[in-house]
MIVOFI-251017 format. One line per 3 residues: number of its first residue (from 1); their letters; for each residue x, y, z of N, C-alpha, C, O, CB. Coordinates in steps of 0.02 Angstrom, whole numbers, padded with zeros to 5 digits. Atoms other than C-alpha are relative to their C-alpha. Glycine has a CB too. Layout:
<sites>
NUM> a> X,Y,Z,X,Y,Z,X,Y,Z,X,Y,Z,X,Y,Z | ...
</sites>
This chain:
<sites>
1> xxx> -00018,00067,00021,00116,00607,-00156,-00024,-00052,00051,-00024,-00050,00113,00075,-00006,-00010 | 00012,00073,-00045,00061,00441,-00098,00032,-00063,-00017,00037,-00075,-00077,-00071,-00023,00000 | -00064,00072,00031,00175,00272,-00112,-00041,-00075,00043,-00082,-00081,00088,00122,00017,00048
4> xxx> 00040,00056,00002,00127,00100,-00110,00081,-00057,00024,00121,-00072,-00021,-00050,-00009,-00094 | -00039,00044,-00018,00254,-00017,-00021,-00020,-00084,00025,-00079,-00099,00033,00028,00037,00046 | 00013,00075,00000,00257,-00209,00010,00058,-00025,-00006,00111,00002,-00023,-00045,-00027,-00051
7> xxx> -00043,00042,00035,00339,-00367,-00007,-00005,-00016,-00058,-00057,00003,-00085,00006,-00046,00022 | 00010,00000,00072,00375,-00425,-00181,-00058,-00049,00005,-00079,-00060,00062,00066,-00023,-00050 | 00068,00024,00026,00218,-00530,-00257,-00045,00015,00060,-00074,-00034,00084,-00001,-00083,-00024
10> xxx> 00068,-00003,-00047,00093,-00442,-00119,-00048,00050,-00033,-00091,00085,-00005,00017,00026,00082 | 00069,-00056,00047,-00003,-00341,-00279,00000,00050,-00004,-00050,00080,-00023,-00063,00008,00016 | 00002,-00064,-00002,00053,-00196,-00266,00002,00034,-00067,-00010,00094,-00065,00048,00020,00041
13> xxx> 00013,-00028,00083,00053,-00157,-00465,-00069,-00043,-00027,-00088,-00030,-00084,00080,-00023,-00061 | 00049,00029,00013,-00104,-00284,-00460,-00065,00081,00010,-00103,00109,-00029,-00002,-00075,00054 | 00028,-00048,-00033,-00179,-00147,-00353,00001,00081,-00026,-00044,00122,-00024,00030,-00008,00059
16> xxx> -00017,-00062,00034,-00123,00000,-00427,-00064,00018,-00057,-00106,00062,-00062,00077,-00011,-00038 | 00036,-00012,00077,-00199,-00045,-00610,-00078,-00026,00030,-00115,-00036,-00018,00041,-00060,-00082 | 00048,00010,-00013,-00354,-00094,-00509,-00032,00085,00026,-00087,00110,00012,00005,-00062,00044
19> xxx> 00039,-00076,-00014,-00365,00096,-00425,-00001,00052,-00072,-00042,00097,-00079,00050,00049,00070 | 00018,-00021,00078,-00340,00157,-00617,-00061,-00010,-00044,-00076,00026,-00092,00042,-00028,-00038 | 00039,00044,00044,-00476,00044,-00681,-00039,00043,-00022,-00069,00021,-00072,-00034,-00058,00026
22> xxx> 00019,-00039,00012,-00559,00211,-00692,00020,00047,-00057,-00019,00075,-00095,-00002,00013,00044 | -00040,-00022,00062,-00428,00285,-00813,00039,-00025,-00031,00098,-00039,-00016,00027,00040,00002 | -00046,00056,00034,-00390,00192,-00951,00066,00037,-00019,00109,-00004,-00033,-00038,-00037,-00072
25> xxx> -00066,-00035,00035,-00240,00317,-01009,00046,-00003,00042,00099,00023,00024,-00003,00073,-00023 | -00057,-00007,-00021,-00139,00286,-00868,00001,-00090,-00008,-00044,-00130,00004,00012,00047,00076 | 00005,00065,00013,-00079,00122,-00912,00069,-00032,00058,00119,00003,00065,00010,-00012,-00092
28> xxx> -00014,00022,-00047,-00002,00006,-00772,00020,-00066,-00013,-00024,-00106,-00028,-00042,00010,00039 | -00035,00078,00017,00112,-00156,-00801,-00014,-00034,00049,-00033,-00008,00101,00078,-00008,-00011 | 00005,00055,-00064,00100,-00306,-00695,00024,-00066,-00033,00006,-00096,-00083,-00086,-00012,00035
31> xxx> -00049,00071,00048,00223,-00454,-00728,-00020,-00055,00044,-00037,-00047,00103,00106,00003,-00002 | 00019,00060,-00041,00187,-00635,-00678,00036,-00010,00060,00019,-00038,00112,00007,-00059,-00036 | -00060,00001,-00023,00352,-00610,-00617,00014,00014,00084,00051,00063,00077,00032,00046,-00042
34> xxx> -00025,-00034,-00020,00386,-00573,-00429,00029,00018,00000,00079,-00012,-00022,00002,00003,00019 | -00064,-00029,-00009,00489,-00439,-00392,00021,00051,-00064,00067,00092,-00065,00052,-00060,00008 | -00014,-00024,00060,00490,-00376,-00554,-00002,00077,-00007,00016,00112,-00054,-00044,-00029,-00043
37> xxx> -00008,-00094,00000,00469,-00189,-00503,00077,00021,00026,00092,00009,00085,-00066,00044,00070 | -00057,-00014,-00047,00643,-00128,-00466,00013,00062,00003,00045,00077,00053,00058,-00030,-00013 | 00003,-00061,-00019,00636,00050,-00492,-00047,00048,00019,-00086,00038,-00027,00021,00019,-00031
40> xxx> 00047,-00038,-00032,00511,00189,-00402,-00042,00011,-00067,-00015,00035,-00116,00029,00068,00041 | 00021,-00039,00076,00368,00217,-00545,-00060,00045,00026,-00107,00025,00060,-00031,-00061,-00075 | 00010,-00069,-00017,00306,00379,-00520,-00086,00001,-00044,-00085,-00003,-00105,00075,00060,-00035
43> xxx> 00077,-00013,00047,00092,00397,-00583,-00018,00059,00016,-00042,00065,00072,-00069,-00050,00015 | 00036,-00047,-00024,00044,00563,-00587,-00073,-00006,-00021,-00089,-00051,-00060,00028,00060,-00019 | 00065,00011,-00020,-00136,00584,-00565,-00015,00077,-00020,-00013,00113,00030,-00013,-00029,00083
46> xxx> 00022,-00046,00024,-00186,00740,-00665,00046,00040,00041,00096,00009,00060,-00070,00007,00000 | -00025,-00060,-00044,-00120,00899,-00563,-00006,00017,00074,00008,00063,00111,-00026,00050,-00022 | 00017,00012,-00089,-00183,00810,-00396,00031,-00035,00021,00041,-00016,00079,-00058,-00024,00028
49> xxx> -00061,00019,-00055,-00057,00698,-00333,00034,-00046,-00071,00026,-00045,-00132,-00028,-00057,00096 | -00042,00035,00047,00062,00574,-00398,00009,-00073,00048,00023,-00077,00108,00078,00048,-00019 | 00008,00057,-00057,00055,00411,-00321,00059,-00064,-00053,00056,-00081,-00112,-00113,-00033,00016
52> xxx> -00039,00032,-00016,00205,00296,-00298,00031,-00061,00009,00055,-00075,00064,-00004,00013,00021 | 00002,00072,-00013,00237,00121,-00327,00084,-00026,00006,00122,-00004,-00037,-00045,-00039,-00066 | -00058,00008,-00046,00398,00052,-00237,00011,-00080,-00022,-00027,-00128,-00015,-00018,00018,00091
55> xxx> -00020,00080,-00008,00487,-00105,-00274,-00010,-00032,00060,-00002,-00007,00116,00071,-00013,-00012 | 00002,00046,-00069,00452,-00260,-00164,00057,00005,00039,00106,00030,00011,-00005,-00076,-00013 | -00039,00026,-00011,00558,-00303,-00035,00008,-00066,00021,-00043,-00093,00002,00016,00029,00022
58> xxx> -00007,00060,00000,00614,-00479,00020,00021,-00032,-00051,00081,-00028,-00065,-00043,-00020,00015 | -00020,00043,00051,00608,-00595,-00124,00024,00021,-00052,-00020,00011,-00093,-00041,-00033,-00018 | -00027,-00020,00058,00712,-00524,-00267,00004,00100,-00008,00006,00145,-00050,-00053,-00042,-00058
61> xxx> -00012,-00083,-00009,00728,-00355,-00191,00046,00026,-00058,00080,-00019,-00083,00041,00021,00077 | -00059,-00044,00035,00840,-00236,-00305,00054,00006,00076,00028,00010,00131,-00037,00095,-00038 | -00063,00004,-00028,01026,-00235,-00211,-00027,00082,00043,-00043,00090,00101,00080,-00007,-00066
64> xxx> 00022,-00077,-00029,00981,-00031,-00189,-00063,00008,00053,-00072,00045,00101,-00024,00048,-00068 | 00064,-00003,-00057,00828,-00055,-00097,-00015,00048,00049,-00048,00100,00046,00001,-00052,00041 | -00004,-00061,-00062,00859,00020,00072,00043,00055,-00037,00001,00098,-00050,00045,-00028,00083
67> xxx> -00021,-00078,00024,00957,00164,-00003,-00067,00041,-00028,-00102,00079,00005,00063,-00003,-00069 | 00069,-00014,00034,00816,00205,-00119,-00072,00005,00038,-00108,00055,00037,-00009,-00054,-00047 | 00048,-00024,-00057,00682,00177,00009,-00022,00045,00029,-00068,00085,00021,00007,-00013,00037
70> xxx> -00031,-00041,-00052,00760,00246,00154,-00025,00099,-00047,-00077,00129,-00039,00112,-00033,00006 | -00022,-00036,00030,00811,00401,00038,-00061,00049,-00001,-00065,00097,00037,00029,-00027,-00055 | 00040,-00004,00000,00647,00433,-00021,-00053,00020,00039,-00081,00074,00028,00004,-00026,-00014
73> xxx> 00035,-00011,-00052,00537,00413,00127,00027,00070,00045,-00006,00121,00053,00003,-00066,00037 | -00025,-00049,-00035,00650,00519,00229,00009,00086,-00042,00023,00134,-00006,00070,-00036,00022 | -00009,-00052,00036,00661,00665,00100,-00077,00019,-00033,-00098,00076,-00027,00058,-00017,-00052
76> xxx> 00080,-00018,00023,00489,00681,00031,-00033,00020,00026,-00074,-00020,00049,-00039,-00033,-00016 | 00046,-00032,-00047,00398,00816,00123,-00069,00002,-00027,-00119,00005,00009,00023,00070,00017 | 00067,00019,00016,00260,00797,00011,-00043,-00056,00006,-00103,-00061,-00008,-00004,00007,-00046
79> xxx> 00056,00069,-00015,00208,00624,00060,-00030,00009,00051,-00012,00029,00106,00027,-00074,00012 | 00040,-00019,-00060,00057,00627,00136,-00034,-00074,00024,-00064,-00081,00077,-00062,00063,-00022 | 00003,00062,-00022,00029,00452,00148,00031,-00079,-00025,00039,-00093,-00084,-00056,00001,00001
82> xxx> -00051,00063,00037,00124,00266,00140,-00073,-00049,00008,-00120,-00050,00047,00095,-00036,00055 | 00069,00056,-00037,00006,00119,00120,00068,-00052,-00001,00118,-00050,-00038,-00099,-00032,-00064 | -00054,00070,-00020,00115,-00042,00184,-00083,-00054,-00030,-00140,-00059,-00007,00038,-00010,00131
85> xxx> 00049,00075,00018,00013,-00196,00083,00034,-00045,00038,00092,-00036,00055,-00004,-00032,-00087 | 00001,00045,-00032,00007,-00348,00172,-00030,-00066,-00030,-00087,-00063,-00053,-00025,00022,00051 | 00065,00065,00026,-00058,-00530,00114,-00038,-00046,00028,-00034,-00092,00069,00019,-00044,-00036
88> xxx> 00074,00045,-00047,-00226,-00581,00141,00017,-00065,00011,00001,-00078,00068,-00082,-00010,-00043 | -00015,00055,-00005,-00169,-00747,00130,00057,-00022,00056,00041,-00055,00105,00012,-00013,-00059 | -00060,00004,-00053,00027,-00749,00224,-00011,00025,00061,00004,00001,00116,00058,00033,-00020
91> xxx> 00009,-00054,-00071,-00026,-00609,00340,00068,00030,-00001,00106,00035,-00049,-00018,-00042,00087 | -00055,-00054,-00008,00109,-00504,00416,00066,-00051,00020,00072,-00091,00067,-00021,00065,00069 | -00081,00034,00000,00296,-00574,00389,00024,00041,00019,00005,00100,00026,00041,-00023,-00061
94> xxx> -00043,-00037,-00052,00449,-00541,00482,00037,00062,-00049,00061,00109,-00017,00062,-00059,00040 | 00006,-00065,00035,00486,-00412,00328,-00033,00045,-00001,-00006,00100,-00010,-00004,00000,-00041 | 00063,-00051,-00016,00323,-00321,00351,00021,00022,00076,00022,00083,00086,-00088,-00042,-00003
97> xxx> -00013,-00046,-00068,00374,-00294,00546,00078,00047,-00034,00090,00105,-00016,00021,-00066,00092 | -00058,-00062,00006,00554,-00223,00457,-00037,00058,-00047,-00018,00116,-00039,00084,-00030,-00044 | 00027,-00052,00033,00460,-00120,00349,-00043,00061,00064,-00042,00123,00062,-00053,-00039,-00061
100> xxx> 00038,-00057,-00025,00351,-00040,00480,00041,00016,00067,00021,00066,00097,-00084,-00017,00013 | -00066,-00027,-00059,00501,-00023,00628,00031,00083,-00066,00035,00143,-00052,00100,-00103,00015 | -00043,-00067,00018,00586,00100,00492,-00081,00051,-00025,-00075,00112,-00015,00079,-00019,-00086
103> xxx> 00024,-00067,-00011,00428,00201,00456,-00024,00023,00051,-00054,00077,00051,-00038,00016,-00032 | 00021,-00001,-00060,00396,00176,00636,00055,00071,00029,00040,00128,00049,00009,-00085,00036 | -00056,-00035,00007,00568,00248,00649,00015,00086,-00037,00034,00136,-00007,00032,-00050,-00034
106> xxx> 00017,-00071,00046,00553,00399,00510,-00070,00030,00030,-00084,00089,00020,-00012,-00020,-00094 | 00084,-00051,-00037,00370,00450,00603,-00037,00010,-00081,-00046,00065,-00107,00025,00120,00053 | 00039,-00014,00097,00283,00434,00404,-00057,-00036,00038,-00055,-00086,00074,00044,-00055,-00100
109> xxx> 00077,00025,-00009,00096,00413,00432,-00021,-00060,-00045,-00013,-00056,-00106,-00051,00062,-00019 | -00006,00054,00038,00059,00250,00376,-00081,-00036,-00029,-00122,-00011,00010,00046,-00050,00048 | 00043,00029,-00014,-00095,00148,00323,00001,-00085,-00026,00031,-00104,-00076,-00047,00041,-00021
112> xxx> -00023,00080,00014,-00109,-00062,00328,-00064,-00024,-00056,-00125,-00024,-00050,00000,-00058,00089 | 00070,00032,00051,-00191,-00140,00159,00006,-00081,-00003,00061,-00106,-00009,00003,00032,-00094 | -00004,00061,-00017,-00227,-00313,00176,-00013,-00039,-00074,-00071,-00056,-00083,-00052,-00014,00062
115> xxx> 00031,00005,00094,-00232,-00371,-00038,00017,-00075,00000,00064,-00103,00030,00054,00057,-00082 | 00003,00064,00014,-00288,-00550,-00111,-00026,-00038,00060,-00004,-00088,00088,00063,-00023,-00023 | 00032,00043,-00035,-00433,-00570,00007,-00032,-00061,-00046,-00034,-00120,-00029,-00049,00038,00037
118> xxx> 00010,00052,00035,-00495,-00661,-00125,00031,-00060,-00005,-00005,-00104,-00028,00000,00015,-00043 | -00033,00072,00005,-00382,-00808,-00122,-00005,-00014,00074,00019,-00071,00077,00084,-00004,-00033 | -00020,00013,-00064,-00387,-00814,00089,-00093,-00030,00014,-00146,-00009,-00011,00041,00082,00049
121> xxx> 00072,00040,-00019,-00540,-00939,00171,-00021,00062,00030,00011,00114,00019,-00001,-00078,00057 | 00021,-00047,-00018,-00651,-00831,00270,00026,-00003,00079,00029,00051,00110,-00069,00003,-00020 | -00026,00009,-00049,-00578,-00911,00433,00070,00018,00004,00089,00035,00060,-00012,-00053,00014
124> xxx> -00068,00002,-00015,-00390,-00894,00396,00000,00108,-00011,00032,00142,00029,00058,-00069,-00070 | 00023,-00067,00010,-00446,-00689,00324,-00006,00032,00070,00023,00083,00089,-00069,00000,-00040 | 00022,-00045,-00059,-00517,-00650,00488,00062,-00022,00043,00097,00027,00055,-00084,-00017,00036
127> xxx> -00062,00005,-00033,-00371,-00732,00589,00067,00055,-00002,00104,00078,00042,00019,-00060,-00023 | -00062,-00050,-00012,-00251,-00614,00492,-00025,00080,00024,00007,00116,00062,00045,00007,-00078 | 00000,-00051,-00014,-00338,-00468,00498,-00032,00013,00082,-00044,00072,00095,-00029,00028,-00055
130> xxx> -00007,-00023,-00060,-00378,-00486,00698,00078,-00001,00030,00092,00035,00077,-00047,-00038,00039 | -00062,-00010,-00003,-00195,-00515,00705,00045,00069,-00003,00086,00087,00040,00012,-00036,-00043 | -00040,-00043,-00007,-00136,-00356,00625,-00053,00046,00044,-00027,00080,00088,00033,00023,-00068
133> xxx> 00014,-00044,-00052,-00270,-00260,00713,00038,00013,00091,00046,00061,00129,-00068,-00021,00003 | -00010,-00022,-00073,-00205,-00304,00879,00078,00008,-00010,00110,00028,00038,-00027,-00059,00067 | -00090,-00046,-00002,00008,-00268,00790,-00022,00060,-00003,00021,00103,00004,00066,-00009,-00071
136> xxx> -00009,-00089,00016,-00062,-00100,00762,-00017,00035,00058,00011,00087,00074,-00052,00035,-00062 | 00001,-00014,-00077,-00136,-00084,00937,00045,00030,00045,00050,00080,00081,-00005,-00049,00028 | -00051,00017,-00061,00001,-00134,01021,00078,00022,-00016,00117,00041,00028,-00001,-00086,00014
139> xxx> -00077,-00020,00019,00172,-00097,00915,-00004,00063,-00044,00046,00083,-00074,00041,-00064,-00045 | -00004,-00050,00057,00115,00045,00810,-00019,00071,00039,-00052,00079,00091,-00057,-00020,-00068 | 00032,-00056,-00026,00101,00226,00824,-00028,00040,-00065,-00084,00066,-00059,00053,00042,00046
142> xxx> -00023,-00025,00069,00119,00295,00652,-00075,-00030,-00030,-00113,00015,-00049,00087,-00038,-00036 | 00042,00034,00029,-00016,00187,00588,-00070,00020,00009,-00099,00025,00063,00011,-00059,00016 | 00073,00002,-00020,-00187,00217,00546,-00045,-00056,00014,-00043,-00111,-00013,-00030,00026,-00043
145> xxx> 00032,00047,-00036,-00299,00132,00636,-00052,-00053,-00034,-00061,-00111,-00016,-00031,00037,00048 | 00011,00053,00037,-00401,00069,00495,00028,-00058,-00054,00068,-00046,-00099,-00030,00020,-00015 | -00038,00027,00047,-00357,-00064,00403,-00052,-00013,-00065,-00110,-00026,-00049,00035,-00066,00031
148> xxx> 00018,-00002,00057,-00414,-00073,00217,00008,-00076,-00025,00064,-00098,-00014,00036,00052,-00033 | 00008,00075,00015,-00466,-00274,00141,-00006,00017,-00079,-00043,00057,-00108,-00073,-00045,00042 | 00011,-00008,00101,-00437,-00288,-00062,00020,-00024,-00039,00079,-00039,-00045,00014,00045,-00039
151> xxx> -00001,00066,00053,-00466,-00392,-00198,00036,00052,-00073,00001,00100,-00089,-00107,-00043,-00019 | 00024,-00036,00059,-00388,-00314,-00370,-00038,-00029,-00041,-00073,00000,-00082,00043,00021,-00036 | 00041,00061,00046,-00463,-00485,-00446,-00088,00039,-00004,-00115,00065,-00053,00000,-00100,00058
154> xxx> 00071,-00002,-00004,-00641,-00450,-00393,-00019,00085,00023,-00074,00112,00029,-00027,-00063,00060 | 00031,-00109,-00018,-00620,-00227,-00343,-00020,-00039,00050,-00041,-00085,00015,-00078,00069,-00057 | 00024,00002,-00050,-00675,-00286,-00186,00037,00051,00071,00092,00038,00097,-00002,-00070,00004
157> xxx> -00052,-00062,-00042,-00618,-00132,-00058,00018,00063,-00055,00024,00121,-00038,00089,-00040,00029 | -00063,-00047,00040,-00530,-00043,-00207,-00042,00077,-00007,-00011,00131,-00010,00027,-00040,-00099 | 00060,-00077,-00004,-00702,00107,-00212,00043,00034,00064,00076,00086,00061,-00114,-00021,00032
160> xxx> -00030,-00031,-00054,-00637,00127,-00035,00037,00015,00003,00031,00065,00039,00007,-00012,00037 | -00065,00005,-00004,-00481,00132,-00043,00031,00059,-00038,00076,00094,-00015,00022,-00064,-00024 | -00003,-00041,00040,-00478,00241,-00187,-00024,00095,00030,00001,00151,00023,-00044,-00038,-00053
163> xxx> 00024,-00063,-00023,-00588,00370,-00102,00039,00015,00068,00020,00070,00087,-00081,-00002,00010 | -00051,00003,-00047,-00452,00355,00059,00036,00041,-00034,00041,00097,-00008,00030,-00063,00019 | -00043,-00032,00039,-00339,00419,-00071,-00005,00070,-00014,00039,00109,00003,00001,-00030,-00053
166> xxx> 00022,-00053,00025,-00428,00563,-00146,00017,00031,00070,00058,00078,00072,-00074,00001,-00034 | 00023,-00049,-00057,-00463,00620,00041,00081,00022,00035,00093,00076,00061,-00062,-00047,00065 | -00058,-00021,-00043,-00271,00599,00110,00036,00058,-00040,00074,00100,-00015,00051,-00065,00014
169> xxx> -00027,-00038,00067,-00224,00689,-00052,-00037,00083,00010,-00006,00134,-00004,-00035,-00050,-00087 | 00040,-00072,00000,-00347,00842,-00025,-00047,00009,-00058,-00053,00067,-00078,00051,00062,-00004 | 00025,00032,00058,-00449,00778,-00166,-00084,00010,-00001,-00120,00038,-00042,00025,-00080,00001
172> xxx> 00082,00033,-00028,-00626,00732,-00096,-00032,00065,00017,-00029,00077,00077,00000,-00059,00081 | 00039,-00030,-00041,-00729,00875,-00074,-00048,-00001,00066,-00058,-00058,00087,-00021,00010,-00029 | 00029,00013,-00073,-00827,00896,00091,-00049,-00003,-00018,-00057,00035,-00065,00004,00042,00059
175> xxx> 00044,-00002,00021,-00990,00850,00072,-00055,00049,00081,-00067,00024,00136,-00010,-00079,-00032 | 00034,-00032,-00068,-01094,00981,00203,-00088,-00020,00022,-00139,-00005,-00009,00004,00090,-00014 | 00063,00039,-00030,-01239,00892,00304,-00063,00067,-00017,-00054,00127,-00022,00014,-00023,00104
178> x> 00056,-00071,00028,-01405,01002,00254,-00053,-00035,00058,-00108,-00010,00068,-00039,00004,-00113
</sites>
């Protein structure tokens, strides 16, 4: 399993139905609405993983939240990876540091996606993402070191991102140098 966490409106069901865009049969909601995810929705992915989409937190969290979270994260020996989204635009809020203190906390291998470069200038873009490069430097351990940039508007990143997936999953065959 792989899970997809965030604050509410940072795309994370934008994103989702953008790494689907490949299969139309799994079909993927997305409300104008923030916040509008409030329970865990579970995508399996043929007989190769099942990937994880997590209510926001912050703005219109569900009351359960941390129980459910918490619960989750800490019990799921099959997760093999969390992605924490982030917005290209806000950058990292003082919710995004509580989010990554508790998987900092639980030791869950993490990776930082930075979604709705598309709406961020190219100056305020690079500001956030030398920003979280040097929180992941400096406050992270858990965290992989790359960070992932992605549009679902324009798929920009989402090839990558996608093939990240396959590979944390056990997915990706090896391709052997000849």
């Amino acid at each position: 399993q792989v899970c997809f966490i965030g604050r509410s409106n940072v795309g994370k069901s934008s994103l989702i139905r953008a790494l689907f865009s490949l299969s139309p049969e799994v079909e993927v909601r997305v409300s104008k609405t923030p916040g509008h995810t409030k329970k865990m929705n579970f995508f399996k992915v043929g007989k190769y993983f099942t990937l994880v989409d997590m209510p926001g937190y912050g703005y219109r969290a569900p009351q359960d939240f941390v129980e459910m979270v918490e619960a989750y994260l800490q019990e799921r020996c099959n997760l093999k990876r969390t992605f924490l989204l982030v917005d290209g635009v806000v950058g990292l809020q003082k919710t995004d540091h509580i989010a990554v203190e508790m998987l900092e906390e639980f030791g869950i291998p993490y990776v930082m996606v930075l979604t709705k470069i598309d709406r961020a200038s190219r100056g305020l873009l690079l500001k956030n993402v030398l920003e979280i490069q040097e929180f992941v430097k400096e406050k992270t351990q858990g965290c992989f070191p790359q960070l992932f940039l992605v549009s679902s508007l324009e798929f920009s990143g989402v090839h990558l991102l996608r093939c990240f997936v396959a590979h944390v999953t056990g997915n990706l065959p090896t391709v052997e140098a000849s």
